[in-house]
N, C-alpha and C positions, 0 to 999 in steps of 0.2 A: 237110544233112550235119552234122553232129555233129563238134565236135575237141575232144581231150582233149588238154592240156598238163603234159610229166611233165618236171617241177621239178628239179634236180639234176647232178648232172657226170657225165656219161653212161661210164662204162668196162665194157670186156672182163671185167676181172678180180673184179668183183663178180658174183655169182652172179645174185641179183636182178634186176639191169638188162636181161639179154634173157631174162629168164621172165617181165619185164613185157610186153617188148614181145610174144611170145609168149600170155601168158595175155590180152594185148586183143584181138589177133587171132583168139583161138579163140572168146572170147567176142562177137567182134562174127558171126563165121559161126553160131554156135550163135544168134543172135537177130536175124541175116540184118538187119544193122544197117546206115549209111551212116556208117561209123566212121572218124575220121583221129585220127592224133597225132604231135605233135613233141618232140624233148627242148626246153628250157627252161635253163640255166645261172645258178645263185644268182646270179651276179654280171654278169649282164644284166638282170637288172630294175630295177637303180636306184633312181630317187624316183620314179618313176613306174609304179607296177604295173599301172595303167590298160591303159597303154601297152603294156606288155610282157605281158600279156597276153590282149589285144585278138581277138578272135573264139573264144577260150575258154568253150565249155560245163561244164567239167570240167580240177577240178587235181589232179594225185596228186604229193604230195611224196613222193620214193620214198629210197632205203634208199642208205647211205653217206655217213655225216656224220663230222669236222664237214664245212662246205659248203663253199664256196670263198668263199660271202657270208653269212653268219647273216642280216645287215640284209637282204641280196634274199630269202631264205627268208621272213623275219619279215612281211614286206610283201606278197609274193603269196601267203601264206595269209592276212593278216591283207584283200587286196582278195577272196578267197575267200569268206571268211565276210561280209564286208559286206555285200558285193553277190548272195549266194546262189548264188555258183556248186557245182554238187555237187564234193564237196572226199573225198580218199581220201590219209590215210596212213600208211605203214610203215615203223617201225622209226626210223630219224630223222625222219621223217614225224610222225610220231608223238608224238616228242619233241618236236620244233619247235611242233606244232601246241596241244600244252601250255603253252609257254613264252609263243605269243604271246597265249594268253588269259588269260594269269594278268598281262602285262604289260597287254594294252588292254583288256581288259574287268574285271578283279579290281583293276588298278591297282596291282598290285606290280611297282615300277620295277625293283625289283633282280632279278626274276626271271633265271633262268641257269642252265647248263647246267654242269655241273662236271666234265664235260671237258674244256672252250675257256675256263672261267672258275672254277679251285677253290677261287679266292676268293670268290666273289661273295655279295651278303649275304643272297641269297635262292633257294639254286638248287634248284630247283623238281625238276629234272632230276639226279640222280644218280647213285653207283655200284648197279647190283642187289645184293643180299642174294646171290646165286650166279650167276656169267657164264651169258651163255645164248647164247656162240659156239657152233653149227651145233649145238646139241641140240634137241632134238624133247619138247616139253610138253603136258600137258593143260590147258585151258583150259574154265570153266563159263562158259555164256553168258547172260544174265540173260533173259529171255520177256518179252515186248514191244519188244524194244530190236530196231532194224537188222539188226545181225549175225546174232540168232536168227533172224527172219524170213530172211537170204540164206542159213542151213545146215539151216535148219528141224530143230534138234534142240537139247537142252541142253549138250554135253558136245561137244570137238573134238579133235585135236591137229594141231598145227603148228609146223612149224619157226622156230626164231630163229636169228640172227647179232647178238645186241645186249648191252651191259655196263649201258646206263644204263636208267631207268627211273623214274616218280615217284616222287619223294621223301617220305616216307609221313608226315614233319614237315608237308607242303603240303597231303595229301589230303582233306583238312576243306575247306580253304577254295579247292579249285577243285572237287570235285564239288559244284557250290553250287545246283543244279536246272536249268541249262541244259545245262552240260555236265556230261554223270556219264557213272561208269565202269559198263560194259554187258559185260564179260569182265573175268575173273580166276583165277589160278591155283589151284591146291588150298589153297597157304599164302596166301592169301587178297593177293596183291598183283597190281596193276592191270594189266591186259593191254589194253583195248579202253576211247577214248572215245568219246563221242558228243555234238552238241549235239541238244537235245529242237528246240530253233526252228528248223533248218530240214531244208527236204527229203531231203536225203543230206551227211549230214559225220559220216566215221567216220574213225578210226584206228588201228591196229593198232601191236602191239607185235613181233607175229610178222609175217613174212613169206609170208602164204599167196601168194602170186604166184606161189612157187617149186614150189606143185603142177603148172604147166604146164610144166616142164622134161619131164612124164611124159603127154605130153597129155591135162590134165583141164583144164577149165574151172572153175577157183576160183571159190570160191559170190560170192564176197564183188565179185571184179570182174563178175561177172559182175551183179549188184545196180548195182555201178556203173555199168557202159554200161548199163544199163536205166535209168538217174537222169537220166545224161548224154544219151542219145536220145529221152529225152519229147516234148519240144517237136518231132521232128523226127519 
């Protein structure tokens, strides 16, 4: 059996939250899978992300930041990526998962989010160039990259609910050949990362999840639970 653990402070009133739970579900029937999952709360995992979480095949930090913990966010993506668990995420997902490689892997301590820190001396994470609360974008997908392979085509669109997004000051020195940007918008700014080393670690800036409000099976989760079910 297979368990995905989805990161985050689980509420009603975020649209995302049950079109996640919704878009695994349809995705694990569609690939007749042995699929479970549990919410997760930033501020349960502690110093110990080992711990917290423990029979984890698959993490998705999902949408609605900030979190209730940055530091529990920071640490269970950052025991994600160590340890190779297939890692998915959107929208603060996304953010986060920026922040914590530019802080443990790139080594810039002051990396930050400049919504929770608009001081900070390095915020990696910023205002967008134009809010992209509930508007619907086109997104180019780069060929070779994850995403292209789960949509199998160049070109997508997809909805967002987000303000922040990289920092275009940063983007030299974190698409640095592990992690690059694999989506991006017409005017040419970051939508999708990826790391090249391992199996599945993607992030989104949009919210494809919320296609399963209309029952479709999102390409992208649906790539996921196929990451997350290998072994099994």
């Amino acid at each position: 059996m297979a368990h995905i653990i989805l990161l985050g402070e689980r509420r009603d009133d975020v649209p995302a939250h049950p079109a996640i739970e919704a878009a695994l579900g349809l995705a694990r029937d569609d690939q007749a899978v042995n699929l479970t999952w549990r919410w997760l709360r930033t501020d349960a995992v502690g110093s110990d992300a080992a711990s917290a979480l423990a029979g984890a095949d698959g993490l998705w930090c999902v949408p609605a930041s900030p979190y209730a913990s940055m530091a529990g966010a920071l640490a269970a993506i950052r025991h994600a990526r160590e340890n190779r668990l297939s890692f998915m995420g959107t929208c603060g997902g996304f953010q986060h998962a920026v922040i914590e490689y530019a802080r443990n892997v790139l080594g810039i301590s002051g990396a930050d989010h400049a919504e929770t820190a608009p001081d900070a001396a390095a915020p990696t994470i910023s205002l967008l160039a134009c809010t992209l609360v509930e508007q619907t974008g086109t997104i180019h997908l780069s060929r070779g990259s994850r995403i292209h392979a789960a949509y199998g085509c160049d070109v997508i669109e997809e909805r967002y609910r987000c303000r922040y997004g990289i920092n275009p000051r940063f983007e030299t020195l974190l698409d640095d050949g592990d992690l690059h940007v694999t989506a991006r918008d017409p005017g040419g700014e970051a939508r999708v990362i990826e790391l090249r080393s391992l199996p599945f670690f993607v992030a989104t800036l949009f919210q494809h999840e919320r296609r399963a409000t209309a029952g479709e099976v999102p390409p992208l989760v649906r790539a996921f639970v196929a990451a997350v079910s290998t072994k099994w």
